[in-house]
C-alpha positions as CSV (number, residue, x, y, z in Angstrom):
1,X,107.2,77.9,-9.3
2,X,103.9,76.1,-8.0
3,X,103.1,79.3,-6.5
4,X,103.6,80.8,-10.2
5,X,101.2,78.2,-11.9
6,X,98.8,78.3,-9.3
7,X,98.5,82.4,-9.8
8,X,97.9,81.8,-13.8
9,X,95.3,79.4,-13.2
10,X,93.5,81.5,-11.1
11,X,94.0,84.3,-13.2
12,X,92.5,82.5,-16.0
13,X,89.4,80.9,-14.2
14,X,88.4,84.7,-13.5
15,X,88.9,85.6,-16.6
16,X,86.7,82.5,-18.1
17,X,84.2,83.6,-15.3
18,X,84.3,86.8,-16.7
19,X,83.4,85.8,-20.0
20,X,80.3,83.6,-18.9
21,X,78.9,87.3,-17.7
22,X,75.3,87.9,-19.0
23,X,73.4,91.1,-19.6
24,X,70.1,92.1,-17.8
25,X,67.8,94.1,-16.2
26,X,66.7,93.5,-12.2
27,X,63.0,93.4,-12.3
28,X,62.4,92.1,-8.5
29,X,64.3,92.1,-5.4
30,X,63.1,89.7,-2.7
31,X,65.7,90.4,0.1
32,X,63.3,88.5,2.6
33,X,64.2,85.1,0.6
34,X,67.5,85.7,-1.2
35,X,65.8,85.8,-4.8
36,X,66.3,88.3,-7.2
37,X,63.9,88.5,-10.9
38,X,66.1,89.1,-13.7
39,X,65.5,89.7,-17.3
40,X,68.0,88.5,-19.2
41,X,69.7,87.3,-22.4
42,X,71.3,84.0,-23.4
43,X,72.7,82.2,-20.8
44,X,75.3,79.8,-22.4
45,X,76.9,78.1,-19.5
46,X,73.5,76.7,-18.3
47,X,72.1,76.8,-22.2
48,X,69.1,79.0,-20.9
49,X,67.6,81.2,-23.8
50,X,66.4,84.9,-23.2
51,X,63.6,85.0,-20.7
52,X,62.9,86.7,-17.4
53,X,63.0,84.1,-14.3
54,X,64.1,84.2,-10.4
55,X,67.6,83.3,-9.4
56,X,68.7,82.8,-5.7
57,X,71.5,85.3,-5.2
58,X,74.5,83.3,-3.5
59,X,75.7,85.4,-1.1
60,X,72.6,87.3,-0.3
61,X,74.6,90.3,-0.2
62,X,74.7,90.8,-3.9
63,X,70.9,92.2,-3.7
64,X,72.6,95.5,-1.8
65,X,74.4,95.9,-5.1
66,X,71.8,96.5,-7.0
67,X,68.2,98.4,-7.4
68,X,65.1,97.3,-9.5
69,X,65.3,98.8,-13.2
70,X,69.6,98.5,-13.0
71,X,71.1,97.6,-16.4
72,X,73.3,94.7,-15.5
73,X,75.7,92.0,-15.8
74,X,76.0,88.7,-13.8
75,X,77.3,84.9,-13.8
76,X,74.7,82.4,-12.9
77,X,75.4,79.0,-11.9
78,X,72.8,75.8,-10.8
79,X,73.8,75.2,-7.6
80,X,73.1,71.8,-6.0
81,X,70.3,72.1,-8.3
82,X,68.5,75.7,-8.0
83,X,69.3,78.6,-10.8
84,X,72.2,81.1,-8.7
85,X,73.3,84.5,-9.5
86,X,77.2,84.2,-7.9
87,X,77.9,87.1,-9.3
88,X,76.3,90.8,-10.2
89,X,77.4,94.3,-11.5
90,X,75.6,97.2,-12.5
């Protein structure tokens, strides 16, 4: 039964992280340094209005997912204390 429970949290913590997704467009890619430029709309979870601003991509392999000028969608997170795209889709 813990097993059970355990399952449906999960299930609805990514489902919750799915609905924290924001839209955007990738403006920069900085693979040297982890940082990708994204402008975006409305962050809620960090109360962040529309701007365009660097993120550190946590992992680093998110950048491979993605190309300047991609229409996308991605969680961001502050991190011990730096702005963190944990997440990214086109």
């Amino acid at each position: 039964m813990n097993k059970l429970f355990a399952a449906l949290l999960a299930l609805l913590a990514s489902g919750a992280a799915l609905a924290q997704m924001t839209e955007g467009e990738v403006r920069k890619i900085d693979k040297d340094n982890g940082k990708i430029t994204i402008k975006h709309g409305e962050i809620k979870n960090l109360d962040m209005p529309p701007m365009s601003m660097v993120f550190k991509a946590e992992p680093a392999g998110l950048l491979d997912k993605v190309q300047v000028g991609d229409k996308v969608r991605f969680r961001a997170e502050k991190v011990g204390g730096t702005y963190t795209v944990t997440a990214i889709e086109k």
